[in-house]
MILUMTI-67022 format. One line per field, with one value per residue (C-alpha): x, y, z; residue in three letters. Coordinates in nm, 3 decimals, m for minus. Layout:
N
u X,...;
v Y,...;
w Z,...;
res ALA,...;
REM end
This chain:
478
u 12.421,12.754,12.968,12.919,12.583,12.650,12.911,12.696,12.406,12.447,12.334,12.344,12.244,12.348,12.602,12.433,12.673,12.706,12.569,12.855,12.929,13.245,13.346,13.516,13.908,13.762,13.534,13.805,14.076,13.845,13.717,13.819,13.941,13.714,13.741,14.012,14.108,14.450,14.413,14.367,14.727,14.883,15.179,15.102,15.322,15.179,15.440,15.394,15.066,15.203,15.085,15.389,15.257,15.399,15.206,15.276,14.965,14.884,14.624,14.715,14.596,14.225,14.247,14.170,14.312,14.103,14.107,13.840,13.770,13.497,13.254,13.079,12.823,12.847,12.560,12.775,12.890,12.601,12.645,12.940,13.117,13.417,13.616,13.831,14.167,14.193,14.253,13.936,13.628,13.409,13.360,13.014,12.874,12.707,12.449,12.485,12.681,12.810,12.962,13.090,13.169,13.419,13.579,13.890,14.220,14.434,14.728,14.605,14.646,14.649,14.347,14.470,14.799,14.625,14.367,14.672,14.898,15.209,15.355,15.387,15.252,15.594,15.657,15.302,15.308,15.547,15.390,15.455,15.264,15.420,15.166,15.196,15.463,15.618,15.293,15.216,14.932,15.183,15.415,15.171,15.066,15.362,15.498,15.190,15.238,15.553,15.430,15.174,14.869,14.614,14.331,14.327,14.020,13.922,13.669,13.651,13.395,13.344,13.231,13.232,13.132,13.295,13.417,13.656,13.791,14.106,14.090,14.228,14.551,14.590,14.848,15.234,15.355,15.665,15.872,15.781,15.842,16.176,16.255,16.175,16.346,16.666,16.564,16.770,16.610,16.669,16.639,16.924,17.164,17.383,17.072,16.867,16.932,16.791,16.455,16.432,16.493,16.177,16.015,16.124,16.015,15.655,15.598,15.451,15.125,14.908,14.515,14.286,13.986,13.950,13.619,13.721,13.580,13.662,13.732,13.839,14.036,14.095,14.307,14.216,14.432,14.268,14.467,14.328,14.453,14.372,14.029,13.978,14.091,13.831,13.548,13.542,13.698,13.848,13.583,13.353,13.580,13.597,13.254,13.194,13.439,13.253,12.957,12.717,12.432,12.453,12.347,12.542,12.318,12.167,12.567,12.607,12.763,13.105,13.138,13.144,13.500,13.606,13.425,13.676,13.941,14.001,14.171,14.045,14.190,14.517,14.499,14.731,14.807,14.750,14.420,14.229,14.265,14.500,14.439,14.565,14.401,14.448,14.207,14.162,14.024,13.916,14.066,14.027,13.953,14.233,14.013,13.976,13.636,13.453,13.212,13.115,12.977,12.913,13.234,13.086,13.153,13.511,13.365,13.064,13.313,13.505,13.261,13.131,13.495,13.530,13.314,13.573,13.895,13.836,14.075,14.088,13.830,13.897,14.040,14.140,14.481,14.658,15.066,15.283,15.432,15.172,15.222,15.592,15.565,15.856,15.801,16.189,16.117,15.776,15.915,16.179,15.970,15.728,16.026,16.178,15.811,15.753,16.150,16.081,15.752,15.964,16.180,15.995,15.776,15.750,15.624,15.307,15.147,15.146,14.790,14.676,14.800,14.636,14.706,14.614,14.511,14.765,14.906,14.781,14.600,14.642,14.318,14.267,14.362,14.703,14.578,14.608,14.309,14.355,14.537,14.836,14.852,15.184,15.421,15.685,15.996,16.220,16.604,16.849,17.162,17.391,17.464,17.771,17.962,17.602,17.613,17.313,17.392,17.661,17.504,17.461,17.427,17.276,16.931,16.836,16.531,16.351,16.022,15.816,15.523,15.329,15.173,15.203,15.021,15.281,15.266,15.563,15.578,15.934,16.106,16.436,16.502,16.587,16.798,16.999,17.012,16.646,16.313,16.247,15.920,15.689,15.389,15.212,14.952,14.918,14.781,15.008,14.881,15.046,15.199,15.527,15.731,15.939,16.209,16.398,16.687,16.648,16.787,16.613,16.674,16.621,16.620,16.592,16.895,16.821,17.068,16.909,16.566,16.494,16.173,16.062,15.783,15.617,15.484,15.265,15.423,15.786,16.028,16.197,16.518,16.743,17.016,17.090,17.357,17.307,17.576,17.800,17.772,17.372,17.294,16.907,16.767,16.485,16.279,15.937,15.687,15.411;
v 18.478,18.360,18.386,17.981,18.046,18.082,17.831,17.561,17.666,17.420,17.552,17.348,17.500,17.215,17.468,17.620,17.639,18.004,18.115,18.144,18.222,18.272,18.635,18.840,18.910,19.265,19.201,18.930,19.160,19.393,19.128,19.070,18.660,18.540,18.496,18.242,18.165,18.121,17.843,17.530,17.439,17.505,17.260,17.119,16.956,16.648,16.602,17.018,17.016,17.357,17.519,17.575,17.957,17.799,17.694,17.371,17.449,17.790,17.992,18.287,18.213,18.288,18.359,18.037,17.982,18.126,18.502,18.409,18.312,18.137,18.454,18.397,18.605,18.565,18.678,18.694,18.990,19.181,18.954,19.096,18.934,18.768,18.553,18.184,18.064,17.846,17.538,17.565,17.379,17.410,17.687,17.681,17.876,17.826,18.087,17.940,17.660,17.673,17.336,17.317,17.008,16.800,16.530,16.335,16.406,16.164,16.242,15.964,16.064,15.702,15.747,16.022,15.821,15.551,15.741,15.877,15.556,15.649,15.311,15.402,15.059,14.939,15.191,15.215,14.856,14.929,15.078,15.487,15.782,15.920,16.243,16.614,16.444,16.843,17.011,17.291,17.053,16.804,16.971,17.098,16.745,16.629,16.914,16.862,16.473,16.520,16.763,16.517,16.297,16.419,16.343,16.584,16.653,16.918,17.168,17.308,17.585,17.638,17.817,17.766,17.982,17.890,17.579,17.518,17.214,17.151,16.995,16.644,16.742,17.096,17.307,17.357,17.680,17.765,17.737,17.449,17.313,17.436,17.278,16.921,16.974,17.009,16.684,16.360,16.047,15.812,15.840,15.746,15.853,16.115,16.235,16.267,16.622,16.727,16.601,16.681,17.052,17.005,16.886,17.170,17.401,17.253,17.016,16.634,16.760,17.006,17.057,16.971,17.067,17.323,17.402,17.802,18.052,18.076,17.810,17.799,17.523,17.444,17.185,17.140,16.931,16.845,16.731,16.337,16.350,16.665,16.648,16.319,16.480,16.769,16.529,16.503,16.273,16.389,16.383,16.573,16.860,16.834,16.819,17.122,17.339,17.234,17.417,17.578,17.795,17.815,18.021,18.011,17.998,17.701,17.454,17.250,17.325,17.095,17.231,17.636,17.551,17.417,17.711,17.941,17.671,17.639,17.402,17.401,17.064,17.162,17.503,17.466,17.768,17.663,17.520,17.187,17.251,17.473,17.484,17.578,17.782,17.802,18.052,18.065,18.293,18.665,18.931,19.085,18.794,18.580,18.301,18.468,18.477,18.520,18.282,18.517,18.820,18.876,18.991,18.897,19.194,19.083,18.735,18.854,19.154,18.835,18.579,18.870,18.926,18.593,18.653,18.849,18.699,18.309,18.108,17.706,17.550,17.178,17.012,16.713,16.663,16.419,16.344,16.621,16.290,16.276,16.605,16.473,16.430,16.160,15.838,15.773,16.119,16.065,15.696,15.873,16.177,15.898,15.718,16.047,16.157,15.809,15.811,16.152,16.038,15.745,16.013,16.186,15.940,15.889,15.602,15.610,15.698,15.419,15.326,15.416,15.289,15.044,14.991,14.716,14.919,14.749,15.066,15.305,15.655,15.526,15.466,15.204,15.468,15.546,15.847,15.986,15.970,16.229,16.589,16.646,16.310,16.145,15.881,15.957,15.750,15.820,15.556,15.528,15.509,15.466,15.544,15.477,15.650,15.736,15.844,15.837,15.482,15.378,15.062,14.908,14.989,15.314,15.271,15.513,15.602,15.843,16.011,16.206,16.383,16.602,16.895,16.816,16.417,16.167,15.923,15.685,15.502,15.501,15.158,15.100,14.816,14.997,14.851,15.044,15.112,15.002,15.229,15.333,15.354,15.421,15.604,15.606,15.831,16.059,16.395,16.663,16.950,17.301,17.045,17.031,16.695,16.745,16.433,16.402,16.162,16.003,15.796,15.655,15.447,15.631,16.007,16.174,16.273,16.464,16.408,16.578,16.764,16.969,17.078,17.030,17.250,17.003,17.180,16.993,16.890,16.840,16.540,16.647,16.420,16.523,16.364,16.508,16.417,16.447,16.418,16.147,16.030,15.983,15.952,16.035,16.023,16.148,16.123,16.242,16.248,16.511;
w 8.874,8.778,8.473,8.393,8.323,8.003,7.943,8.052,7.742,7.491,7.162,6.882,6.527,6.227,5.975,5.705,5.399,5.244,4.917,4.724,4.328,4.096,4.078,3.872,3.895,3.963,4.207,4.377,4.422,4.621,4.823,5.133,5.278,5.457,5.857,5.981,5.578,5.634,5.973,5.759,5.563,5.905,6.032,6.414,6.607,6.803,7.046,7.147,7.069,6.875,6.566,6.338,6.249,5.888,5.625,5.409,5.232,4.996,5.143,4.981,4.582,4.539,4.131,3.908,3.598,3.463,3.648,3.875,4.249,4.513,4.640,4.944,5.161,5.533,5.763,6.058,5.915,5.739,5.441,5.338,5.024,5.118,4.909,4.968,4.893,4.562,4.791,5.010,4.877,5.162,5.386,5.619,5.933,6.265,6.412,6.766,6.847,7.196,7.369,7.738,7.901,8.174,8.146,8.276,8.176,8.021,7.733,7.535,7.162,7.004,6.818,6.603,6.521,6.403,6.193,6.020,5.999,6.173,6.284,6.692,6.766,6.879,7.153,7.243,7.364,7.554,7.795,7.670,7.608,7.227,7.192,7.386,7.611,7.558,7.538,7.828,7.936,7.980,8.190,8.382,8.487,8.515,8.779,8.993,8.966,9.110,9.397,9.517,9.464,9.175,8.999,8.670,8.433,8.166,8.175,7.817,7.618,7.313,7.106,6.692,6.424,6.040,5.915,5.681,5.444,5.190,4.903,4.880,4.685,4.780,4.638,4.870,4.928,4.739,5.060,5.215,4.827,4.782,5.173,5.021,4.727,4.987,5.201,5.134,4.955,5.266,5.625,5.822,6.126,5.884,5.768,6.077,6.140,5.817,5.865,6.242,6.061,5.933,6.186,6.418,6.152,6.017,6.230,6.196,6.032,5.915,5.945,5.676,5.861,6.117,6.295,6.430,6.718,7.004,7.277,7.664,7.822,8.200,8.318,8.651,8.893,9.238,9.498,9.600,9.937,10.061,9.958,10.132,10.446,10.433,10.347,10.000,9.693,9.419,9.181,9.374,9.372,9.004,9.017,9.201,9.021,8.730,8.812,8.589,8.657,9.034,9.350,9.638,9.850,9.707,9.712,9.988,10.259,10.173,9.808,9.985,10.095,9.764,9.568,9.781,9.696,10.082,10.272,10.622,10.741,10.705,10.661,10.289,10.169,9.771,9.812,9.705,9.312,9.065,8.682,8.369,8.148,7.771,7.555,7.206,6.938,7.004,7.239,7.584,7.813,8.009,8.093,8.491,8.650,8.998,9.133,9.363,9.182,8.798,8.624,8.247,8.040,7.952,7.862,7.681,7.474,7.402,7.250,7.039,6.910,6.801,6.489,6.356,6.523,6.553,6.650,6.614,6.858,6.677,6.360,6.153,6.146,5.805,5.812,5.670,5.493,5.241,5.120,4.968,4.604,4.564,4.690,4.851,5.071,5.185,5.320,5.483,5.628,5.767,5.904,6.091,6.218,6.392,6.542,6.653,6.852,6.972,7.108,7.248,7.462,7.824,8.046,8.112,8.474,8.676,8.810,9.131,9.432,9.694,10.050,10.200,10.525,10.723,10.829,11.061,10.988,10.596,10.409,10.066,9.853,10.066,10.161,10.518,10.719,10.968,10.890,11.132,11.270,11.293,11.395,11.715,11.755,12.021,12.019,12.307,12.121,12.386,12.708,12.993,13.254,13.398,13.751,14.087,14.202,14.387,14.473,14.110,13.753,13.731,13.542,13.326,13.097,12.907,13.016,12.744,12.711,12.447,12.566,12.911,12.847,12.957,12.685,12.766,13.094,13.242,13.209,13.397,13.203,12.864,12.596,12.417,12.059,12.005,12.029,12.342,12.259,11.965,12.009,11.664,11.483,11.781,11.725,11.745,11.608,11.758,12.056,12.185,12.297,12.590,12.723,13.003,13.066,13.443,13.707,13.925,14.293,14.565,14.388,14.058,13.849,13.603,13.291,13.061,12.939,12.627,12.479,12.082,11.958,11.664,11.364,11.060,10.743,10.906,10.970,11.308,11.296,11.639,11.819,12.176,12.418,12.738,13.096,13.080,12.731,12.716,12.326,12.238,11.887,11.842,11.506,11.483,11.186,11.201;
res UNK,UNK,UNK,UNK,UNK,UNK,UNK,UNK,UNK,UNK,UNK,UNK,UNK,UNK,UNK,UNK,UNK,UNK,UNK,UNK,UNK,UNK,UNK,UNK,UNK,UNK,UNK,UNK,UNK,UNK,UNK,UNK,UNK,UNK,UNK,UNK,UNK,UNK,UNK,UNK,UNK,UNK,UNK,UNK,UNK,UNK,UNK,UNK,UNK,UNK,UNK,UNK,UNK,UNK,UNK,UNK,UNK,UNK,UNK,UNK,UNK,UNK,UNK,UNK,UNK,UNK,UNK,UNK,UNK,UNK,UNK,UNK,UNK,UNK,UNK,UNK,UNK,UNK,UNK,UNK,UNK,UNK,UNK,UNK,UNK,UNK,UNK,UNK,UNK,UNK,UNK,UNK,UNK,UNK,UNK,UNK,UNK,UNK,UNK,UNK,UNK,UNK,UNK,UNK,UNK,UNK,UNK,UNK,UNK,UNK,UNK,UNK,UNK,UNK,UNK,UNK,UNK,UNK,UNK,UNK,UNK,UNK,UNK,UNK,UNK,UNK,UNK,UNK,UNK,UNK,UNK,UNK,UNK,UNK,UNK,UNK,UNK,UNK,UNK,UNK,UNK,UNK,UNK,UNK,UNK,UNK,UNK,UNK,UNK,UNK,UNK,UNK,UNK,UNK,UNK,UNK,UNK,UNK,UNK,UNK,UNK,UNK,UNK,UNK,UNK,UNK,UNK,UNK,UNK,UNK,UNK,UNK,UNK,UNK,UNK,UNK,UNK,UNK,UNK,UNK,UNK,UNK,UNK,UNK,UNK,UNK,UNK,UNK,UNK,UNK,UNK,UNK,UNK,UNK,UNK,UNK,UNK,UNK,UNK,UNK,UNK,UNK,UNK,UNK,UNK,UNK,UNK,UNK,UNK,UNK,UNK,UNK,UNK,UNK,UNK,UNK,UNK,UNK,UNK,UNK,UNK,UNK,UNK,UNK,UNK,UNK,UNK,UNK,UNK,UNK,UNK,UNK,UNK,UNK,UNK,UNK,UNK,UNK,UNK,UNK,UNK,UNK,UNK,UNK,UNK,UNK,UNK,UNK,UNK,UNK,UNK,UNK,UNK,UNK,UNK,UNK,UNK,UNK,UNK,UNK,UNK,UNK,UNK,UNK,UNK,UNK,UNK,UNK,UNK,UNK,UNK,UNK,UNK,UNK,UNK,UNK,UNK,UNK,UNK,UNK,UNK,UNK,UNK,UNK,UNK,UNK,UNK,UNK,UNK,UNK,UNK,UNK,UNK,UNK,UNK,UNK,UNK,UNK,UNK,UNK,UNK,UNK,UNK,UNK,UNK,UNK,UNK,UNK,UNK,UNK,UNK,UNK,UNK,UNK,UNK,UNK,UNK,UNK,UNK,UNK,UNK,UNK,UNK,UNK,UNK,UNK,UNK,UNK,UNK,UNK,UNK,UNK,UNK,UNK,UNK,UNK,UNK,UNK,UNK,UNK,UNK,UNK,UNK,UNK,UNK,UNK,UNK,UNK,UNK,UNK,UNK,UNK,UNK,UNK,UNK,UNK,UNK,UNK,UNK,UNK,UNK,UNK,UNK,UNK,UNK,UNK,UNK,UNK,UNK,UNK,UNK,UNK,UNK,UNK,UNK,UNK,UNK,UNK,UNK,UNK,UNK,UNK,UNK,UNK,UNK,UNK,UNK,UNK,UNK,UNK,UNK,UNK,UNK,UNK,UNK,UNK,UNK,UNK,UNK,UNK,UNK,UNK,UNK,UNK,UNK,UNK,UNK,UNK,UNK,UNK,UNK,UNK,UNK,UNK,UNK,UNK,UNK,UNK,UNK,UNK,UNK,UNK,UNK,UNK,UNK,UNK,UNK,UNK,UNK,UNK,UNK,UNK,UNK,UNK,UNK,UNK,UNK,UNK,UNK,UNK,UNK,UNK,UNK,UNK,UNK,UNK,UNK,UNK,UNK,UNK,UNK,UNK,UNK,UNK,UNK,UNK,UNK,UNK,UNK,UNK,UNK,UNK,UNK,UNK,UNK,UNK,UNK,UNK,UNK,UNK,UNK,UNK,UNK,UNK,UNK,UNK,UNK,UNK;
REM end
């Protein structure tokens, strides 16, 4: 069996909300918060995807007016009383609720900015990507993007046990009160800095709602290329790192090699896919597993820690501008929020690429069809002053083979400074190219010879001269 065989169990129990009564100052002050009290009133950034570690909202007060507090019993942990902050009016509970699921990857955040009215509308049009543009998702993308041809999705689990809500006009913490009562009334270049203060420090908003557990993420990126070359598309390797409850024995054949994250038409050393992991709530698991023998016990010691250290699994996010109690600030907190997302945007990916299949060896997608297969290009640059006939013009040419095949037919009517000859999309792999300059009448002179061993994934570029001023470049794609 394999450790996804429990990540692919969905479990869904509807929350039950806890029995709950007012208690005593008494009985309060000897209660203890209950689990993951103090992750709503958080400050998030959007363009990190970072949570501040700062509160905008007080978590802390659990004492009424009136010297008393919100008791609740929670039997995930042998109904012990455990009591809420003032400015949480709904706390509830799951038994089991376990989620897993995979889906394509794309930084696409608009929905949340428009659920919280952030005017991003002008930049969006434009053809750019405002959210997570510095989140470690992002970058990761981004790098492999750069390295090569991808096709990116998310595998994510997990795994929620309390829920939590604010109220509607929940009370500040006395720092984050005493930071607005330092902000200017208007938002402008002099006072940019100021608010991008705050920003840095609490962020661009702060969750209302959290949902908390525990909760693993995997970006995976699978290269589109590669995998066409050993068989398979992109989104059956996704598919088949994916896997839930699974024997070996019983994958196919084609998905073994991309279980083992092997490469065998080309042999590349990083494999088909790489991923980034992210895991939240509990302790004692990384996120690593084994598809190849049951390594569990750190998962299973980690979804039974996340009872009593949950992290956030998911949330509801509302502006850190509506928390501003005077009018002129809020407009110019809303203001430096939507210039900072403006700043912070990127173009969007451009859409994947068609060829026309005009072009040899490249398929409709532009990837390569064959592994090791390139294009050989071999230009007389010049030559004079050659020697072997005293009757005429000395004629000259190149003869070339690849391990050992001729593959150019000698021509004693070459021009110079054109190709001598192309010989595209030939195979070869582990070969070696070897040219000789020649005359030819009566008898050979040899001008010139030299041998090229011809590895994969290398642009040979070489220029040789040979007797009497004979110019050769050579340029060979492999």
């Amino acid at each position: 069996m394999l450790l996804l065989l429990v990540w692919f169990c969905v479990l869904l129990v509807h929350s039950s909300v806890l029995s709950c009564r007012i208690g005593t100052q008494k009985e309060c002050d000897a209660a203890p918060f209950a689990p993951g009290h103090d992750l709503v009133g958080e400050g998030f950034d959007i363009v990190t995807l970072e949570r501040k570690r700062l509160h905008v909202i007080d978590v802390t007060t659990y004492l009424s007016p009136s010297k008393t507090c919100k008791l609740c019993t929670n039997p995930l942990q042998k109904h012990a009383l455990q009591k809420l902050p003032s400015s949480v009016v709904d706390w509830s509970y799951w038994k089991k609720n376990m989620v897993s699921y995979l889906t394509p990857y794309k930084l696409n955040v608009l929905s949340v900015f428009h659920q919280v009215g952030l005017k991003v509308q002008m930049f969006v049009f434009a053809g750019l990507d405002a959210g997570a543009t510095r989140s470690n998702a992002y970058k990761f993308v981004s790098q492999r993007s750069k390295e090569d041809r991808y096709t990116f999705s998310i595998h994510s689990v997990a795994c929620s046990h309390y829920g939590l809500i604010l109220s509607n006009t929940p009370p500040l913490t006395l720092k984050f009160k005493k930071r607005l009562d330092l902000l200017p009334s208007h938002y402008n270049n002099s006072t940019k800095n100021e608010f991008r203060k705050l920003i840095n420090t609490y962020g661009t908003h702060y969750f209302r709602m959290v949902n908390i557990g525990g909760r693993l993420r995997r970006l995976i990126s699978s290269r589109s290329c590669l995998a066409s070359l050993n068989g398979l598309n992109a989104k059956e390797v996704t598919k088949t790192v994916g896997l839930g409850k699974v024997k070996i024995s019983s994958v196919q054949k084609s998905c073994i090699g991309v279980l083992k994250n092997l490469d065998s038409a080309t042999n590349f050393s990083s494999g088909l896919h790489q991923n980034f992991t992210e895991v939240s709530g509990g302790n004692g698991w990384l996120g690593e597993f084994s598809i190849f023998q049951n390594d569990s016990i750190d998962y299973m010691n980690w979804l039974k820690s996340l009872k009593e250290q949950p992290d956030v699994v998911s949330h509801s996010l509302r502006p850190l501008y509506e928390l501003v109690p005077n009018e002129l600030q809020k407009a110019a907190v809303k203001a430096a929020i939507e210039q900072y997302l403006k700043d912070n945007a990127v173009k969007k990916s451009p859409k994947e690429p068609h060829c026309e299949g005009k072009t040899p060896n490249v398929a409709s997608n532009c990837c390569p069809q064959h592994a090791s297969w390139g294009t050989l290009s071999v230009t007389i640059v010049r030559g004079r002053d050659l020697f072997g006939d005293e009757l005429s013009l000395t004629d000259g040419w190149v003869d070339a083979k690849v391990k050992n095949k001729e593959i150019m037919e000698p021509d004693e009517h070459t021009i110079y400074m054109a190709p001598l000859f192309v010989h595209s999309y030939a195979k070869m792999y582990y070969g070696s190219i070897q040219l000789q300059s020649l005359n030819w009448h009566v008898v050979y002179f040899l001008f010139g010879h030299f041998v090229e061993y011809l590895t994969t994934r290398k642009w040979h570029k070489i220029r040789i001269i040979f007797h009497s001023d004979w110019l050769l470049d050579l340029q060979i794609l492999t």
